[in-house]
C-alpha positions in Angstrom: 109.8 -129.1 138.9 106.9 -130.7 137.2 104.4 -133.4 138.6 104.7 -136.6 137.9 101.0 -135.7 135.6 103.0 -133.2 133.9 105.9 -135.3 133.2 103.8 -137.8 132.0 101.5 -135.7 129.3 104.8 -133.9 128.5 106.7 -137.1 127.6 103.7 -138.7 126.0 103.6 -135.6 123.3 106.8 -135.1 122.6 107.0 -139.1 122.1 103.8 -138.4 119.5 105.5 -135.3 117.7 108.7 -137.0 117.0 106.7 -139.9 115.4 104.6 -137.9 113.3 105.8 -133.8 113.4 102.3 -132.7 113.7 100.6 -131.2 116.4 99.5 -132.9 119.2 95.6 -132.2 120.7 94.5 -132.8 123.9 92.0 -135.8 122.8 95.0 -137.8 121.7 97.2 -137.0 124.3 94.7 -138.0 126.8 94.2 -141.3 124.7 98.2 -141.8 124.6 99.2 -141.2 127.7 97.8 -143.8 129.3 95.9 -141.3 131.9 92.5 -141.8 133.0 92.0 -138.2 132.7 89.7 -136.2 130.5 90.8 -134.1 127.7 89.9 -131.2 129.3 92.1 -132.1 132.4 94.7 -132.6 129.5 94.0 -129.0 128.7 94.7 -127.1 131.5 97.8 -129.0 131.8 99.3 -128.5 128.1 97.6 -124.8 128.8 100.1 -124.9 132.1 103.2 -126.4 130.1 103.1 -123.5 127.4 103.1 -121.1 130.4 106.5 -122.9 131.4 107.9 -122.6 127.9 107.9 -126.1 126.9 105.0 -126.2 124.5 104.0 -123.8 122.1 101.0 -123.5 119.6 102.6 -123.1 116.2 99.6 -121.7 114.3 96.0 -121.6 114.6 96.1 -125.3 115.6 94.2 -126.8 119.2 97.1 -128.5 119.0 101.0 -128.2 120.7 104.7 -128.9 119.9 107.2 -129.3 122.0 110.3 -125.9 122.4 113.8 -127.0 122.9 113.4 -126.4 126.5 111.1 -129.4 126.1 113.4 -131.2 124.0 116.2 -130.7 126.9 114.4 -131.8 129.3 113.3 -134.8 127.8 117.1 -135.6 126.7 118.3 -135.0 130.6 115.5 -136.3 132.3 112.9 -138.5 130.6 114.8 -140.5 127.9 115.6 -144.2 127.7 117.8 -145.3 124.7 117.8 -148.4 122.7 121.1 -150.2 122.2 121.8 -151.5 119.1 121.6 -155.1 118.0 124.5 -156.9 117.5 124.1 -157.1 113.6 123.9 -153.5 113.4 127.2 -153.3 115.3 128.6 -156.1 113.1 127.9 -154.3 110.3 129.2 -151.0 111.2 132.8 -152.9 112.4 132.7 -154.8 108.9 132.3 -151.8 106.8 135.2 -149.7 108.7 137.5 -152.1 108.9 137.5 -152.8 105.3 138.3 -148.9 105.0 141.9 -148.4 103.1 142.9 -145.1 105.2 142.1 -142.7 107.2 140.0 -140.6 105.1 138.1 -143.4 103.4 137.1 -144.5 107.0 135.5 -141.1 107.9 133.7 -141.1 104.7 132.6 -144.6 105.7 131.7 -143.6 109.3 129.4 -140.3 107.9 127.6 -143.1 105.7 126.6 -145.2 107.9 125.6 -142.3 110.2 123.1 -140.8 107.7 121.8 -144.1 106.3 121.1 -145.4 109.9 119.4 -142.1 111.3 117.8 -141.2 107.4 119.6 -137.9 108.9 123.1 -135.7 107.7 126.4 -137.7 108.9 129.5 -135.7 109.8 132.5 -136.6 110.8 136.0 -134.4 111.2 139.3 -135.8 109.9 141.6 -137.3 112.0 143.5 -134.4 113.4 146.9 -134.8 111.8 148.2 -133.7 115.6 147.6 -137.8 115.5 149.8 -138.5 112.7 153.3 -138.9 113.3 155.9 -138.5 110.4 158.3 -141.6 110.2 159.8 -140.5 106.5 158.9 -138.1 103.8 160.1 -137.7 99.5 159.6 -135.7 97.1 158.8 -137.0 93.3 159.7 -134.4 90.0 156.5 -134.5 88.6 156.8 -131.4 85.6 157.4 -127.7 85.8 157.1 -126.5 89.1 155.0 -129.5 90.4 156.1 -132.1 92.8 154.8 -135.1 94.7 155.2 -135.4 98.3 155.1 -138.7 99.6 154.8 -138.8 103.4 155.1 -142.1 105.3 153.4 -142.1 109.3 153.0 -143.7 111.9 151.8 -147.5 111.5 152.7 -147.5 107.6 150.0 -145.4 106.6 150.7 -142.7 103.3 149.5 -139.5 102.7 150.2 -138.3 98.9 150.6 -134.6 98.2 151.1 -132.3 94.9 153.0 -129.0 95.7 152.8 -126.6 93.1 155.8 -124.8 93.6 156.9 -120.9 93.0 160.2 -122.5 90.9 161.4 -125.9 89.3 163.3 -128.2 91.9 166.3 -130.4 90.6 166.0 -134.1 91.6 169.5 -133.6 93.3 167.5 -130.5 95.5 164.9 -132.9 96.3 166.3 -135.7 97.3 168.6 -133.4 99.6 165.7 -131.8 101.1 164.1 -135.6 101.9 166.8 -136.5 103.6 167.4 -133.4 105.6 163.2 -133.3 106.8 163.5 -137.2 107.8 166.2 -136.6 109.3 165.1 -133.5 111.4 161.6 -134.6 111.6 161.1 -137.9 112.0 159.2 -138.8 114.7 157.4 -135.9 115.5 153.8 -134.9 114.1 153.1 -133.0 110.8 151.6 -130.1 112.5 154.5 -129.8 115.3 156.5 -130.2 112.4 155.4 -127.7 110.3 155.2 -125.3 113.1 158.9 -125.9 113.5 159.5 -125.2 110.1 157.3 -122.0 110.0 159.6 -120.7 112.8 162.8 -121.7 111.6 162.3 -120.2 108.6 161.3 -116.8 109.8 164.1 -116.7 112.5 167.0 -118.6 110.4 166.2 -117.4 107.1 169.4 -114.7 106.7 172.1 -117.9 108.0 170.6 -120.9 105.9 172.4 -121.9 102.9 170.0 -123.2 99.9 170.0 -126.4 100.7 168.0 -126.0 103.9 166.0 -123.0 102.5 165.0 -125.6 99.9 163.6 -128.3 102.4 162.1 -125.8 104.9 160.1 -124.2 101.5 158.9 -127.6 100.7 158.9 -128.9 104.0 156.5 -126.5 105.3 154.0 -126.5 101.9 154.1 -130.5 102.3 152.7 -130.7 106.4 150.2 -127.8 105.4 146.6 -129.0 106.0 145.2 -130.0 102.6 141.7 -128.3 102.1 141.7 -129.2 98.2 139.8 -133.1 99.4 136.9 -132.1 101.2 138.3 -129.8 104.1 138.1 -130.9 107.9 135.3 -133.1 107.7 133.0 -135.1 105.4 129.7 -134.9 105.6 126.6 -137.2 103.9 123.0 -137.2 103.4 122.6 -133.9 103.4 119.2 -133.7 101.4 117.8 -136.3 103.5 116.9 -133.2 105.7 114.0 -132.3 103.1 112.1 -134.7 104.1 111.6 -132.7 106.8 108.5 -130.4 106.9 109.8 -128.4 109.2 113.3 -128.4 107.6 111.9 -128.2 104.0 111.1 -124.6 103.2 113.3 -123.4 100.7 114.9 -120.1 103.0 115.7 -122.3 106.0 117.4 -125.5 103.7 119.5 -122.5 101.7 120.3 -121.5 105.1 121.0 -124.6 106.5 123.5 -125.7 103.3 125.1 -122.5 103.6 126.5 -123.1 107.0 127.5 -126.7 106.1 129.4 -125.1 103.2 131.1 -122.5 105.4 132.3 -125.5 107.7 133.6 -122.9 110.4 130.7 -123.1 112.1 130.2 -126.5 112.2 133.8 -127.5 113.1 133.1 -124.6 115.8 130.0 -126.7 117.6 132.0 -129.7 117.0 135.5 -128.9 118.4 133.5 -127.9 121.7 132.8 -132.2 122.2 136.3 -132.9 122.1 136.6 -130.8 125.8 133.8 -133.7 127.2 133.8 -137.6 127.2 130.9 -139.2 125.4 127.6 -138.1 123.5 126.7 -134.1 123.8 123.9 -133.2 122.4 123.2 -129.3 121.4 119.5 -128.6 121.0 118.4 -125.4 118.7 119.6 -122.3 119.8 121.9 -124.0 122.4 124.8 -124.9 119.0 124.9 -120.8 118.9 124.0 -120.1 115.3 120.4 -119.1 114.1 120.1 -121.3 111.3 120.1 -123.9 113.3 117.5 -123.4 115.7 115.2 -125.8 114.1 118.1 -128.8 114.2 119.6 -130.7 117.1 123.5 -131.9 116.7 124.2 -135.2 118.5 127.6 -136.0 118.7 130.5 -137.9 120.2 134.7 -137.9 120.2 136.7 -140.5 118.3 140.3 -141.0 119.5 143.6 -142.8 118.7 146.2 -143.7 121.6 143.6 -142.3 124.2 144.0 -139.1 122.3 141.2 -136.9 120.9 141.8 -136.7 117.4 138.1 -136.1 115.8 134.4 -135.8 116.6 131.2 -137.3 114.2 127.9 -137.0 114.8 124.2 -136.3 113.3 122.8 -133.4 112.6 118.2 -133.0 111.7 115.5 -131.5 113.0 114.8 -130.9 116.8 112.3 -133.7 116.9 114.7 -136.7 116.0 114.5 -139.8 117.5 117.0 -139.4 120.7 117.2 -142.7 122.1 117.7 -144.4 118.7 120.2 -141.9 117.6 122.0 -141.3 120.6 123.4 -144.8 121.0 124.4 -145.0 117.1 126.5 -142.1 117.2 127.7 -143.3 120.6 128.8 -147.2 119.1 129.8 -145.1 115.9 132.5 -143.4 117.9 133.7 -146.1 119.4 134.2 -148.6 116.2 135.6 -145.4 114.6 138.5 -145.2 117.4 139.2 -149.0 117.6 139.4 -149.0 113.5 141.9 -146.1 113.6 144.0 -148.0 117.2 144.3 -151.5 115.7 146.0 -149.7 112.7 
């Protein structure tokens, strides 16, 4: 438990590091704060917050910046956010709406993220648990290549090249279409394709060709495509050099090499779809070292009252909380009412 002094000072220089990253001495703490106290009463208390963990001298500097701990603390305790204006919201609606599909509208969402917060936008495609197969063909395209055309929920169409192991007649395909919409419709791609992964491993020895044929290109057509970005899309990226303390050269290959991996970021992010609203993970607390310098901030999407995606913001651990908390926060909601009144 701190004093309300403590809380004070402690508020006051994490306020001042997050506008400037530099660190903060005990003259201009004193002079911030508001306290009619001397800098040298400012001392022993910054001297008494390090002892707690929740300021640390980063070189030779008089000077202190706030730890995670600090940065918790502040989030739980301390913070008041700013809502946004109801241009800014305007404009974020306009720009989703006028998204063609699915995809387009994540890529729109992670814009707007990074150009609001001048930090790296990321949002995860719409789990395709969320998208519900009403018909599905298949279009000869050459040697061994065909176009699947799938047909969901609410008219929207997802386009897919196989590339096949043999040449399919026209006659097979069009068989095999009729025989998926048939079986299928109705039901989403990924219970789908589960369905077909098992049916074809338990059924294989008593199906004739024709439903060998549609279970083959069935189960190729609902596999998750990778080949357009992967599970999420991501922007502004480099906007983290402009970070001093994200700029040095090991720690931004570091940092780009974990967005490249995606595992580990769809890993932090999959653990917001288990709460309702904003979570924030502070340094160490997303579980990977090469982010101990960053702070994620980040909210679920949903269709139908359903989970179906999470976007957030990911920079360094001195953002600015209460602008960015309420952005991702709107974000996620405009996001799920562009994706419901489709």
């Amino acid at each position: 438990m701190l004093s309300e002094r403590e809380q004070i000072l402690l508020k006051s220089l994490i306020e001042t590091h997050i506008a400037d990253g530099q660190p903060v001495g005990s003259r201009t703490l004193a002079k911030v704060s508001g306290l009619k106290v001397s800098a040298a009463t400012v001392r022993n208390v910054m001297a008494d917050l390090e002892e707690m963990g929740l300021l640390v001298s980063p070189h030779t500097s008089a000077g202190r910046i706030p730890t995670a701990a600090a940065y918790r603390l502040f989030v739980d305790s301390m913070l008041q956010t700013q809502p946004l204006t109801n241009s800014i919201v305007q404009q974020f609606q306009a720009e989703l709406e006028a998204a063609p599909d699915s995809h387009a509208l994540a890529e729109s969402a992670s814009g707007l993220l990074s150009s609001i917060t001048r930090l790296a936008g990321i949002v995860t495609l719409p789990r395709k648990e969320a998208a519900t197969l009403e018909q599905i063909e298949f279009v000869k395209l050459g040697e061994k290549r065909v176009l699947a055309v799938m047909v969901l929920k609410h008219g929207e169409v997802e386009n897919r090249v196989l590339m096949l192991d043999r040449e399919y007649s026209r006659s097979e395909l069009e068989q095999a279409s009729n025989y998926l919409t048939e079986r299928y419709a109705g039901m989403d791609v990924m219970r789908a394709r589960a369905q077909l992964v098992e049916e074809l491993q338990t059924l294989r020895e008593d199906m004739n060709s024709l439903m060998e044929s549609a279970i083959e290109l069935g189960e190729q057509a609902f596999n998750p495509d990778d080949e357009d970005g992967g599970d999420f899309v991501m922007a502004g990226q480099t906007r983290l050099m402009e970070y001093e303390e994200l700029s040095d050269v090991e720690r931004l290959r570091a940092l780009f090499e974990i967005f490249n991996a995606k595992r580990d970021i769809l890993h932090i992010l999959d653990r917001c779809t288990l709460a309702d609203g904003v979570q924030i993970f502070i340094g160490q607390e997303a579980g990977y070292d090469e982010l101990d310098s960053c702070s994620v901030v980040s909210a679920p999407y949903s269709v139908d009252g359903k989970v179906v995606g999470v976007l957030g913001v990911i920079g360094p651990t001195r953002m600015a909380y209460d602008r960015i908390i309420p952005v991702v926060d709107v974000t996620s909601r405009l996001l799920s009412a562009a994706l419901n009144s489709r």
